[in-house]
C-alpha positions in Angstrom: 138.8 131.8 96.2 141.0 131.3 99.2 138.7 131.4 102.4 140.2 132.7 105.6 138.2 131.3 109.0 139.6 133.7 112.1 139.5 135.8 114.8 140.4 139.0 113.4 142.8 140.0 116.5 144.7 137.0 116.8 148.5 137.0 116.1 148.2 133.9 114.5 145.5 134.9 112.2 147.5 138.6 110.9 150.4 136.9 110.3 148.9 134.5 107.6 146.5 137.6 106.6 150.3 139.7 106.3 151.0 136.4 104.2 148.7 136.5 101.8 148.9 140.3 101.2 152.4 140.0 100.6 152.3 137.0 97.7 148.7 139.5 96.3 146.5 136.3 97.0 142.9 137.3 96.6 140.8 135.5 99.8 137.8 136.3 102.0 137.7 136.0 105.5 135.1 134.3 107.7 135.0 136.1 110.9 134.3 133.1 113.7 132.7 133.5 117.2 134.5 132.8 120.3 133.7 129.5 122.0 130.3 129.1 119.8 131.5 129.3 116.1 134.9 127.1 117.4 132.3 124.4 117.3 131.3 124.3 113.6 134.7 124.0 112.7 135.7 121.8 114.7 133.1 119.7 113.0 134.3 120.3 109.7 137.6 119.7 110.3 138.5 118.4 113.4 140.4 121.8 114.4 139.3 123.9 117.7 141.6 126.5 117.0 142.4 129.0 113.9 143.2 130.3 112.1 141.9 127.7 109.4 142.4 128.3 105.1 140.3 126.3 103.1 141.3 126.1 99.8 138.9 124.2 97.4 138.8 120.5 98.5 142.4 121.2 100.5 141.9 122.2 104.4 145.1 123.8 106.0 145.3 124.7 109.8 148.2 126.5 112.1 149.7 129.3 110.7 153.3 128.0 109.9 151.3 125.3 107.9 148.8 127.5 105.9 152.1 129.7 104.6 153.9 126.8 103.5 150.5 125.7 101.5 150.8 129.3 99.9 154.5 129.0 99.2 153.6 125.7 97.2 150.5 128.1 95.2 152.1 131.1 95.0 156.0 130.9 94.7 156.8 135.1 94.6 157.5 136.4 96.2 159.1 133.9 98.5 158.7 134.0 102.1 161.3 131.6 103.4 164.5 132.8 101.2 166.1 130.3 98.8 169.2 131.0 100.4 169.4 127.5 103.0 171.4 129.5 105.5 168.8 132.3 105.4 165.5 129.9 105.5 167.1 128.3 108.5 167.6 131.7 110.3 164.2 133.0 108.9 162.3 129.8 110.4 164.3 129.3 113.6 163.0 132.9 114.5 159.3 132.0 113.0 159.3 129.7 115.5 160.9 131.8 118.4 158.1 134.5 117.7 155.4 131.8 117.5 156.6 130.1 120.8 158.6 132.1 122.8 157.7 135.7 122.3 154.2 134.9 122.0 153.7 133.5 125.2 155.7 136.1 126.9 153.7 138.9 125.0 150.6 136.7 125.9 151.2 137.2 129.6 151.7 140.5 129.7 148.4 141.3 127.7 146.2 139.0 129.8 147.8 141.3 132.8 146.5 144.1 131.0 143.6 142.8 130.3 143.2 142.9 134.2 144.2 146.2 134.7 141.9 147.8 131.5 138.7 145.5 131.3 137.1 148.1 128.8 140.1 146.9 126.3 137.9 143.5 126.2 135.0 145.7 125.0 137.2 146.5 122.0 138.0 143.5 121.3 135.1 141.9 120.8 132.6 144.5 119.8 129.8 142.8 117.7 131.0 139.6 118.3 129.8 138.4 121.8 126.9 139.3 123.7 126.3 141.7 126.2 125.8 139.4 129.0 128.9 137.2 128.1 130.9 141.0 128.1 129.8 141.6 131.7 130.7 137.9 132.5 133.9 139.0 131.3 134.1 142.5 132.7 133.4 141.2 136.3 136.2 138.8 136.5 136.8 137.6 140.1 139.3 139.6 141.7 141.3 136.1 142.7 140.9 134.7 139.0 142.3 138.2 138.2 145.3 138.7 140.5 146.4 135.0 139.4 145.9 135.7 136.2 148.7 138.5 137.1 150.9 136.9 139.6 152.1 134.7 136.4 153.9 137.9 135.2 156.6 138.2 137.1 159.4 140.2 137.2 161.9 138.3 135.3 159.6 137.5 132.7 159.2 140.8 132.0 162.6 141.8 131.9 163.1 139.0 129.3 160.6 140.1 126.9 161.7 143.8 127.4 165.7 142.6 127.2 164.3 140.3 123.6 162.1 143.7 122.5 165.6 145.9 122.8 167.3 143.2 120.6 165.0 143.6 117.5 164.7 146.8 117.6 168.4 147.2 117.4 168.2 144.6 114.2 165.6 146.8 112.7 167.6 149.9 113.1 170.3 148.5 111.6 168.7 147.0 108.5 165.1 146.7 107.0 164.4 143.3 107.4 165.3 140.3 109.8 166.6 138.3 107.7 168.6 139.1 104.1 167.2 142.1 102.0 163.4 140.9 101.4 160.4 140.1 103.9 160.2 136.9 105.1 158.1 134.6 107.2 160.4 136.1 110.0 159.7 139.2 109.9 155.5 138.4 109.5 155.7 136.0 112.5 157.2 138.9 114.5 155.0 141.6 113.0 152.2 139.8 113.9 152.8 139.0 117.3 153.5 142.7 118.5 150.3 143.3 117.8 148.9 142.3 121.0 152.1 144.8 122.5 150.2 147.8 120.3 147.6 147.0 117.9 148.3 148.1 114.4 145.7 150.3 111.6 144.3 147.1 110.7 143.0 146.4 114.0 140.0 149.6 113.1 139.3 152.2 114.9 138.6 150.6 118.0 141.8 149.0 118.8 144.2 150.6 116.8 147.0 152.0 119.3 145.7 150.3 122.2 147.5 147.5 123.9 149.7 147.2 126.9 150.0 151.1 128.4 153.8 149.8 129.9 155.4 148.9 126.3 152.9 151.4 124.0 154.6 154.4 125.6 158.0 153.3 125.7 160.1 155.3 123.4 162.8 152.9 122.7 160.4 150.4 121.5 158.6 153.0 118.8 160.9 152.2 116.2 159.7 148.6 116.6 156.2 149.4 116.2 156.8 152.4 113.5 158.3 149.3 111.6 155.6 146.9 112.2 153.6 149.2 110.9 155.6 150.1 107.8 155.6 146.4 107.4 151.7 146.3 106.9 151.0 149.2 105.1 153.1 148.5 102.5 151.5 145.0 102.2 148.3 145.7 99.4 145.4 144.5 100.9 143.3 141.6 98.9 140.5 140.3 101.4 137.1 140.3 100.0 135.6 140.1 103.4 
């Protein structure tokens, strides 16, 4: 079986998790430690950061990577269209959402982070100690306001100005690209979970996020579709 090492709230790690749902893959995942568990698989494969799919003797790291592995094992349904127009537009934005949007969404979440520490409690319940929590909670306040001075004004604007622009794709049509899911739409999915986190998040985190974009109302259609997105996706980790 297909063997899934991740942290369970990175983008990265939903979109190949939205990946293998969508082609019915049956896998497990291996849930890995911050900083501490980073260093047994870096042993085993040289990697420091995840998520990482082992399959049998075959090891398979970055996200991009790992669903062009499961394209080769598991044609349908396909996730980069055969169309060549299509997989170009479907893989330019894969790439935009992976780069571009994620840093900018990245930015804005470590600002929140900033703003709501008790959303780093969430997080990582279970998974680090309660003395590395405080370490965290008590973030020096100059660590803290640099941490927000990198989002700035224009930077937000972008990401707002690049949110409005999807949104407006997906209430025009159901997908990104052509008439089927594609890796476009899961690399975008997956990244918006850091905007609003999504039912497979749990209980903990699911509708938290970044208090300035969760209760925007021209952005629910956005999330409403991420969402629709996953659901529909049948679920086949093993844990």
């Amino acid at each position: 079986m297909l063997e899934l090492h991740q942290f369970r709230h990175s983008p990265y790690c939903l979109k190949v998790r939205m990946a293998l749902a969508a082609k019915k893959l049956e896998y497990r995942t291996v849930e890995i430690t911050p900083a501490i568990g980073q260093i047994d698989i870096f042993q085993k494969t040289g990697q420091k950061k995840l998520p990482v799919l082992f399959d049998k003797e075959t090891t398979v790291h970055e996200s991009s990577s790992i669903i062009r592995h499961l394209e080769k094992i598991e044609i349908e349904p396909k996730l980069i269209p055969e169309c060549l127009k299509e997989a170009s537009q479907a893989q330019i934005i894969e790439n935009w959402a992976d780069t571009t949007l994620a840093k900018s969404i990245k930015i804005v979440f470590l600002e929140e982070l900033t703003k709501n520490p008790i959303l780093i409690s969430s997080l990582f319940t279970n998974e680090i100690s309660d003395s590395m929590q405080k370490l965290i909670f008590n973030i020096p306040t100059k660590i803290a306001s640099r941490i927000s001075g990198l989002t700035n004004q224009k930077e937000k604007e972008s990401l707002k100005l690049n949110l409005k622009y999807l949104s407006n794709l997906i209430d025009q049509e159901n997908f990104l690209i052509g008439n089927n899911l594609s890796v476009a739409d899961i690399a975008v999915a997956s990244h918006l979970s850091l905007l609003k986190f999504p039912n497979s998040s749990g209980k903990n985190l699911t509708g938290k996020g970044c208090s300035l974009y969760i209760n925007d109302p021209s952005l629910q259609i956005l999330f409403n579709w991420r969402d629709l997105i996953e659901d529909q996706l049948e679920k086949t980790n093993h844990h």
